[in-house]
N, CA, C and O atoms as CSV, one atom per row, in Angstrom:
chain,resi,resn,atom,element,x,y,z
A,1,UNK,N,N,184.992,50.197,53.023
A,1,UNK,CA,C,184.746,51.535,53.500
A,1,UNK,C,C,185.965,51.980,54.301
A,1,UNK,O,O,186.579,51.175,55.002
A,2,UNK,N,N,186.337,53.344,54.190
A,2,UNK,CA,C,187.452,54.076,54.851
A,2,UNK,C,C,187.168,54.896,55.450
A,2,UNK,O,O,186.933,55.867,54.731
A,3,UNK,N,N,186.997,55.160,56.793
A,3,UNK,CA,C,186.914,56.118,57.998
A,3,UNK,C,C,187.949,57.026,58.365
A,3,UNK,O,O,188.821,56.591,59.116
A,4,UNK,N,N,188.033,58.550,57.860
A,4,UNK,CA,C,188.834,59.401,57.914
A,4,UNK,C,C,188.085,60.705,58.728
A,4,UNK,O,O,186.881,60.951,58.655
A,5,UNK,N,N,189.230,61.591,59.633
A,5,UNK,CA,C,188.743,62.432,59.968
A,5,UNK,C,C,189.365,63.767,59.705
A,5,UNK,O,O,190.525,63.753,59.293
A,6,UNK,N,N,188.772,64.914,59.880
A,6,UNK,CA,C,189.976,66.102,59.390
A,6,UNK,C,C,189.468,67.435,60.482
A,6,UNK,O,O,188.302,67.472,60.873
A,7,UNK,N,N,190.014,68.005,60.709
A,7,UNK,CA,C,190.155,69.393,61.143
A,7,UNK,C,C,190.581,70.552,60.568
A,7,UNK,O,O,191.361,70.675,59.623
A,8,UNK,N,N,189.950,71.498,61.275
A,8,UNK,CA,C,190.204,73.221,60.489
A,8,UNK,C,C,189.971,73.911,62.147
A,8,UNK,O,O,189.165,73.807,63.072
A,9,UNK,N,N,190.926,74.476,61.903
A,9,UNK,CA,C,190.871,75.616,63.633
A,9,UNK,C,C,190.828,77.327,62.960
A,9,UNK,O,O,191.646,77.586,62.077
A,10,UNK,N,N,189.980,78.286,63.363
A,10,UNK,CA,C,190.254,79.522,63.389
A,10,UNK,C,C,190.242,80.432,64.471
A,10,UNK,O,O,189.458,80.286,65.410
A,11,UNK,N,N,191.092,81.402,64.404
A,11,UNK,CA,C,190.854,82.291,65.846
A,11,UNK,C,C,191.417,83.824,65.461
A,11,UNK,O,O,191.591,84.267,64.326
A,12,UNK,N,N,191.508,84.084,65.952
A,12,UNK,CA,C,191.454,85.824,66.101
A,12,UNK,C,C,190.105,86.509,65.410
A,12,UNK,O,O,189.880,86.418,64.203
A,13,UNK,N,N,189.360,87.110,66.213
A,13,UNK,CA,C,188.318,87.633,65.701
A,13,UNK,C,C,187.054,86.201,64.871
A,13,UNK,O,O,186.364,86.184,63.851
A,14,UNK,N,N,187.251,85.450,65.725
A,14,UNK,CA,C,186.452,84.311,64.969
A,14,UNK,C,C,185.371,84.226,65.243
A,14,UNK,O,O,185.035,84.707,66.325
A,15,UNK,N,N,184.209,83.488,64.265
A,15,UNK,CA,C,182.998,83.510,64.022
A,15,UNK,C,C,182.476,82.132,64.087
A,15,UNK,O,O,181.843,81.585,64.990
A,16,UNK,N,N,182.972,81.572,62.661
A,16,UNK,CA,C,182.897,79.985,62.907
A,16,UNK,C,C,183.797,79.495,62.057
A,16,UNK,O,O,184.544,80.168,61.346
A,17,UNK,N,N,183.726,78.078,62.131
A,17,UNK,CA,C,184.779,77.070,61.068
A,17,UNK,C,C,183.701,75.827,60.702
A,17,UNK,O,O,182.880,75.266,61.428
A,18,UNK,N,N,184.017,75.636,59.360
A,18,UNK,CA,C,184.019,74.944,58.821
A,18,UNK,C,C,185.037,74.060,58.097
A,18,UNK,O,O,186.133,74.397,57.649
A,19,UNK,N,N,184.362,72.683,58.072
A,19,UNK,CA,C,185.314,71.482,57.806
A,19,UNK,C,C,185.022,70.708,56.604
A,19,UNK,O,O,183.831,70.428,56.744
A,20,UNK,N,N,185.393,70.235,55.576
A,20,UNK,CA,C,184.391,69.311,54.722
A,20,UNK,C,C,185.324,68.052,54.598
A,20,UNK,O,O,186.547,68.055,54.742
A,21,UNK,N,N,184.428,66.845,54.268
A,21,UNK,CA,C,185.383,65.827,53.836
A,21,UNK,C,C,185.666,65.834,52.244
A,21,UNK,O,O,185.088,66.612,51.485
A,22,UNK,N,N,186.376,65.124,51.932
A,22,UNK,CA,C,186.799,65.037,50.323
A,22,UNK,C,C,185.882,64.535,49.800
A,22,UNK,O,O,185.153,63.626,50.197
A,23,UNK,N,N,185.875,65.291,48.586
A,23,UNK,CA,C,184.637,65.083,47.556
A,23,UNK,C,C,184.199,64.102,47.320
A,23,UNK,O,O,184.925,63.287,46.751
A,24,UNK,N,N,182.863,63.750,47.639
A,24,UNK,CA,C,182.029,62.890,47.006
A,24,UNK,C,C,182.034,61.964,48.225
A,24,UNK,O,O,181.145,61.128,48.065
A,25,UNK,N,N,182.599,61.806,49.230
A,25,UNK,CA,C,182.426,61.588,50.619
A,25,UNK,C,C,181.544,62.155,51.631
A,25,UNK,O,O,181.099,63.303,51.617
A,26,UNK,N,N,181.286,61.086,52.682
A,26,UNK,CA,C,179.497,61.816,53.608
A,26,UNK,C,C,180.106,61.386,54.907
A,26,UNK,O,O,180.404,60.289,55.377
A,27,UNK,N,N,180.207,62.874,55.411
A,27,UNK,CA,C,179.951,62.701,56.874
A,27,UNK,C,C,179.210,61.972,57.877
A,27,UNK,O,O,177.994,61.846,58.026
A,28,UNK,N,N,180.158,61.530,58.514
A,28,UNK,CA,C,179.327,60.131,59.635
A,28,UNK,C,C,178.852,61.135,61.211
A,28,UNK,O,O,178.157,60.694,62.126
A,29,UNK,N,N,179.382,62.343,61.148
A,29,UNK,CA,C,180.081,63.290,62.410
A,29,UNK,C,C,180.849,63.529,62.440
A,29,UNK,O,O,181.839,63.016,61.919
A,30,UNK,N,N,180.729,64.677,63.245
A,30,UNK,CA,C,181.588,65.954,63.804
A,30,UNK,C,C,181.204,66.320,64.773
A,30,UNK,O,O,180.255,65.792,65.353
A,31,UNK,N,N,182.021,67.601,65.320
A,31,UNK,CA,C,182.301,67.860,66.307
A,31,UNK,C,C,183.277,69.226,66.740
A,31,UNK,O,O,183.424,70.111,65.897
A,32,UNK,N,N,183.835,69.332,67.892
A,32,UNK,CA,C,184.486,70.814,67.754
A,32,UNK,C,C,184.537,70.747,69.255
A,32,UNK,O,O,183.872,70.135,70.091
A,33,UNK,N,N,185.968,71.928,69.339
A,33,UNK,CA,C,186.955,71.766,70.608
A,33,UNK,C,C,187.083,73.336,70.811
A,33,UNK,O,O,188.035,73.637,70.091
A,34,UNK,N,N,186.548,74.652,71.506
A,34,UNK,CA,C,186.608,76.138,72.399
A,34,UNK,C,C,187.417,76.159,73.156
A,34,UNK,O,O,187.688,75.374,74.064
A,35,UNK,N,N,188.126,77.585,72.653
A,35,UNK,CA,C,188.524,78.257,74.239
A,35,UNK,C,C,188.122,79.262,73.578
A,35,UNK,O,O,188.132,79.595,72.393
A,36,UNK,N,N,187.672,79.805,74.795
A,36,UNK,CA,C,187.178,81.199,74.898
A,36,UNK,C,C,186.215,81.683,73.481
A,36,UNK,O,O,186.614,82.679,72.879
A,37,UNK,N,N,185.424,81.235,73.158
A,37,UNK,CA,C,184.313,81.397,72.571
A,37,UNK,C,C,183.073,80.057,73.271
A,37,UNK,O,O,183.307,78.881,73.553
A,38,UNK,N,N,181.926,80.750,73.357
A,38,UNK,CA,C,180.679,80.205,73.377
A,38,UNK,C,C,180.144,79.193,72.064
A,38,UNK,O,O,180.109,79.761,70.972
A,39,UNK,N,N,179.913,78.390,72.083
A,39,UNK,CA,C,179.994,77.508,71.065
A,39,UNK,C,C,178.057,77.569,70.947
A,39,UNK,O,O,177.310,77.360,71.903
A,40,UNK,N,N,177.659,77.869,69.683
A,40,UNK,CA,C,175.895,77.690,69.692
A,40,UNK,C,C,175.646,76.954,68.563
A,40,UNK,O,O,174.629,76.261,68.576
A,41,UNK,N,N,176.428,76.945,67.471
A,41,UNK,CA,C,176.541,76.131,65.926
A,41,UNK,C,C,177.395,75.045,65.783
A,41,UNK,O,O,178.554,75.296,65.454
A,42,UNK,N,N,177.000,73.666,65.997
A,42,UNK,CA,C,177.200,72.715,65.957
A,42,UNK,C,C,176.792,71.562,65.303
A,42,UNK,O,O,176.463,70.449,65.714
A,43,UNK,N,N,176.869,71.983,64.361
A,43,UNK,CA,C,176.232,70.614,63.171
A,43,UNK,C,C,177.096,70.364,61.765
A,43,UNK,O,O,178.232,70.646,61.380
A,44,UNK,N,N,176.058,69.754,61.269
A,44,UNK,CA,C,176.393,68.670,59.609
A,44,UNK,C,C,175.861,70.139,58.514
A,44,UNK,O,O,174.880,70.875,58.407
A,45,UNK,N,N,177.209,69.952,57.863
A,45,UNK,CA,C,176.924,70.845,56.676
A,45,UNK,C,C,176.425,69.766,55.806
A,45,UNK,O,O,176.378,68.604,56.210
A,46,UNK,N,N,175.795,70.349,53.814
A,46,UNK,CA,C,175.030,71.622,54.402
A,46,UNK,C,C,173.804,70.975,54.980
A,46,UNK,O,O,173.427,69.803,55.010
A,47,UNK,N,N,173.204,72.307,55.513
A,47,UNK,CA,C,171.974,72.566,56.297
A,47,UNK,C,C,170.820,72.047,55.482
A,47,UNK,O,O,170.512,72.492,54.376
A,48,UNK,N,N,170.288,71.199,56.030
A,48,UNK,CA,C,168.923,71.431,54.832
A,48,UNK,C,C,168.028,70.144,54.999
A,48,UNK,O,O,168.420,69.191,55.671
A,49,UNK,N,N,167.155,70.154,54.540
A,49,UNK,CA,C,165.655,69.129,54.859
A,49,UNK,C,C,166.331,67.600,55.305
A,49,UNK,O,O,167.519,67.335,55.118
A,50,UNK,N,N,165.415,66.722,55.884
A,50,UNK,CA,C,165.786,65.359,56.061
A,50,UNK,C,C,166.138,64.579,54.764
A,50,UNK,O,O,165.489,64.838,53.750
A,51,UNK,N,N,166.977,63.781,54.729
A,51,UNK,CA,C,167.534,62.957,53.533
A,51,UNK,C,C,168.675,64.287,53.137
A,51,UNK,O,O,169.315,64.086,52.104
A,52,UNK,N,N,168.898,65.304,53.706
A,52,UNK,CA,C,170.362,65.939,53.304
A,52,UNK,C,C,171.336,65.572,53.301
A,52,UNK,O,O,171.972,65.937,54.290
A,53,UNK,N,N,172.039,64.760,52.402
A,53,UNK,CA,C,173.642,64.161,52.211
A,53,UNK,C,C,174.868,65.335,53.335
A,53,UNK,O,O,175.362,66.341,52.827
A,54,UNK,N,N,175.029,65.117,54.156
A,54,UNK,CA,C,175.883,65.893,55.132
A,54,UNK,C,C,177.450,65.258,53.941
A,54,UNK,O,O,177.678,64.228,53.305
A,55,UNK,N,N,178.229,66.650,54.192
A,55,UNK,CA,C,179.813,66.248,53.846
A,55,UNK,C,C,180.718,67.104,54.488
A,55,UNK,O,O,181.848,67.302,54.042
A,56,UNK,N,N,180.200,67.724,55.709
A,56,UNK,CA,C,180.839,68.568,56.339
A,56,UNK,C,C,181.093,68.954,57.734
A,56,UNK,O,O,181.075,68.009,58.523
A,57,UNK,N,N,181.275,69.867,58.121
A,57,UNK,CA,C,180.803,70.123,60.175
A,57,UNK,C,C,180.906,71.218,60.156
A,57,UNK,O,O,181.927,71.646,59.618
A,58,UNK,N,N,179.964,72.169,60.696
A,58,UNK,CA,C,180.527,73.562,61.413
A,58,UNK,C,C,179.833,73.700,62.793
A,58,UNK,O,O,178.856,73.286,63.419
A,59,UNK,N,N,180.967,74.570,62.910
A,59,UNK,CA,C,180.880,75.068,64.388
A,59,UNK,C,C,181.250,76.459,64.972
A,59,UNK,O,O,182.317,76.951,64.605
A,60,UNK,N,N,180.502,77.105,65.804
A,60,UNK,CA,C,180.861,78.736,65.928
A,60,UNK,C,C,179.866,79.317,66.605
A,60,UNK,O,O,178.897,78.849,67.204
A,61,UNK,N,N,180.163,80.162,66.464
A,61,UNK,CA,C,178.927,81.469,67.336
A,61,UNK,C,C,177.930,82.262,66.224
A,61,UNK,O,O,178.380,82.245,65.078
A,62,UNK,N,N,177.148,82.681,66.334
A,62,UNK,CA,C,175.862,83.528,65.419
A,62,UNK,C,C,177.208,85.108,65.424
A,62,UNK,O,O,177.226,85.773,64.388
A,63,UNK,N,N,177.995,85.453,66.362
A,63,UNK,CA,C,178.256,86.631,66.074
A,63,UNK,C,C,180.077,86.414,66.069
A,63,UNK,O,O,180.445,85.295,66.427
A,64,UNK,N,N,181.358,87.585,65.624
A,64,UNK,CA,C,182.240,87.228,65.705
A,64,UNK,C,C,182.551,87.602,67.365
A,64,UNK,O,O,181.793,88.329,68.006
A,65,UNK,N,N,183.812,86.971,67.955
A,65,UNK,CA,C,183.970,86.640,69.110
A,65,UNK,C,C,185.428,88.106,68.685
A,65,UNK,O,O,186.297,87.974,67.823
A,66,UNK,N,N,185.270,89.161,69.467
A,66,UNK,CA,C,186.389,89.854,69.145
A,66,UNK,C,C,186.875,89.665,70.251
A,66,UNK,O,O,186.230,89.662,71.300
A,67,UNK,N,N,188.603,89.405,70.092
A,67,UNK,CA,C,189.316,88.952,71.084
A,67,UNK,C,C,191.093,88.707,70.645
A,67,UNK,O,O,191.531,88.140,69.644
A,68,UNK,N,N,191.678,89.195,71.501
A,68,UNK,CA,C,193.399,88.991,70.653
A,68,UNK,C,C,193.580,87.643,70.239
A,68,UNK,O,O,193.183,86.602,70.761
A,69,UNK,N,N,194.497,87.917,68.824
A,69,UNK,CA,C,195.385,87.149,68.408
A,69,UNK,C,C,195.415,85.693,69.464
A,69,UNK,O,O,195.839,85.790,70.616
A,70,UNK,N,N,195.010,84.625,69.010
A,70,UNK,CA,C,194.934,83.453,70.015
A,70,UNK,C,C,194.524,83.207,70.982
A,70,UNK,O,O,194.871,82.223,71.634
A,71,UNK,N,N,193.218,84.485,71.522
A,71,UNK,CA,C,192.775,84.105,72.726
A,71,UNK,C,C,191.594,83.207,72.512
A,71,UNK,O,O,191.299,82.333,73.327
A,72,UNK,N,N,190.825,83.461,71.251
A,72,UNK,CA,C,189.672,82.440,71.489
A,72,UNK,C,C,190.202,81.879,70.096
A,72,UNK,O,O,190.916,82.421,69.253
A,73,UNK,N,N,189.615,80.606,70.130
A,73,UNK,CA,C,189.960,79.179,68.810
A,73,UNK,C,C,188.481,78.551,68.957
A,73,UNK,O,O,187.675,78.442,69.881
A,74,UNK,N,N,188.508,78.298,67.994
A,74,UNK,CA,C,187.253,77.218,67.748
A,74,UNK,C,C,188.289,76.279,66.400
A,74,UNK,O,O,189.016,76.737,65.519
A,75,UNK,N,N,187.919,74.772,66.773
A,75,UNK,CA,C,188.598,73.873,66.363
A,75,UNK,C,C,187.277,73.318,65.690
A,75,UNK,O,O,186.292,73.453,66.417
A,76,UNK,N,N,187.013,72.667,64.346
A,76,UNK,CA,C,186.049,71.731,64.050
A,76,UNK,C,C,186.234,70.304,63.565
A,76,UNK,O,O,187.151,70.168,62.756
A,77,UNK,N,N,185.782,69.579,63.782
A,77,UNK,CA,C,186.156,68.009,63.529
A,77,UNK,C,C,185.012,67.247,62.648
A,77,UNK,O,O,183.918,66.884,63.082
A,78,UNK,N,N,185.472,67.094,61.394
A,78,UNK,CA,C,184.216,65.992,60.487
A,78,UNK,C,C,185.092,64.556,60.502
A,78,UNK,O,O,186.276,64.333,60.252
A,79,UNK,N,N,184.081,63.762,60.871
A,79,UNK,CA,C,184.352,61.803,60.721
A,79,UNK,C,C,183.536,61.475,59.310
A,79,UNK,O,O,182.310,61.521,59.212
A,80,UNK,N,N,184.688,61.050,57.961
A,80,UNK,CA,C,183.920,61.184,57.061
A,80,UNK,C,C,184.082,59.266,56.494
A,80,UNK,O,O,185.053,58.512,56.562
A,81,UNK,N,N,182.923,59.077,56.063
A,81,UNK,CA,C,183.287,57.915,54.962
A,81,UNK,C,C,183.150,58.048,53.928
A,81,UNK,O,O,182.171,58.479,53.319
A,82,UNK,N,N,184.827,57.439,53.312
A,82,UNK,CA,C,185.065,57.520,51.621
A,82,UNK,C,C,184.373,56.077,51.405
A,82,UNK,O,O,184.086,55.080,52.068
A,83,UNK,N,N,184.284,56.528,50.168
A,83,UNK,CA,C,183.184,55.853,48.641
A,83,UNK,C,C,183.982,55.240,47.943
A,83,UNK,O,O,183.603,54.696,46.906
């Protein structure tokens, strides 16, 4: 087994980010790093009943965060294991 992690950052006018690991790979966790946004969405993509194969992370707010060019970032972090 191989333990890899990856990131995706967005900002200006941001909402949320999403992260996935490489195909056919399952998220072990994630996670995610704010400035200046309120963080309320914090989980394993996708969403969905127990026994859901997670391969992803998002993280963000329900609404967009309007705000200049680099003032707010939301960073997301998936810990994935390859197959």
């Amino acid at each position: 087994m191989h333990t890899y992690y990856k990131s995706a950052t967005v900002d200006e006018n941001v909402h949320h980010v999403e992260v996935f690991c490489d195909t056919g790979d399952v998220a072990t966790g994630g996670g995610y790093e704010a400035t200046g946004a309120n963080i309320s969405i914090n989980r394993p993509l996708p969403v969905g009943p127990n026994g859901t194969i997670p391969s992803g992370w998002q993280a963000g707010t329900p609404a967009t965060v309007a705000a200049p060019p680099g003032t707010a970032t939301i960073t997301a972090f998936v810990v994935c294991n390859a197959h």
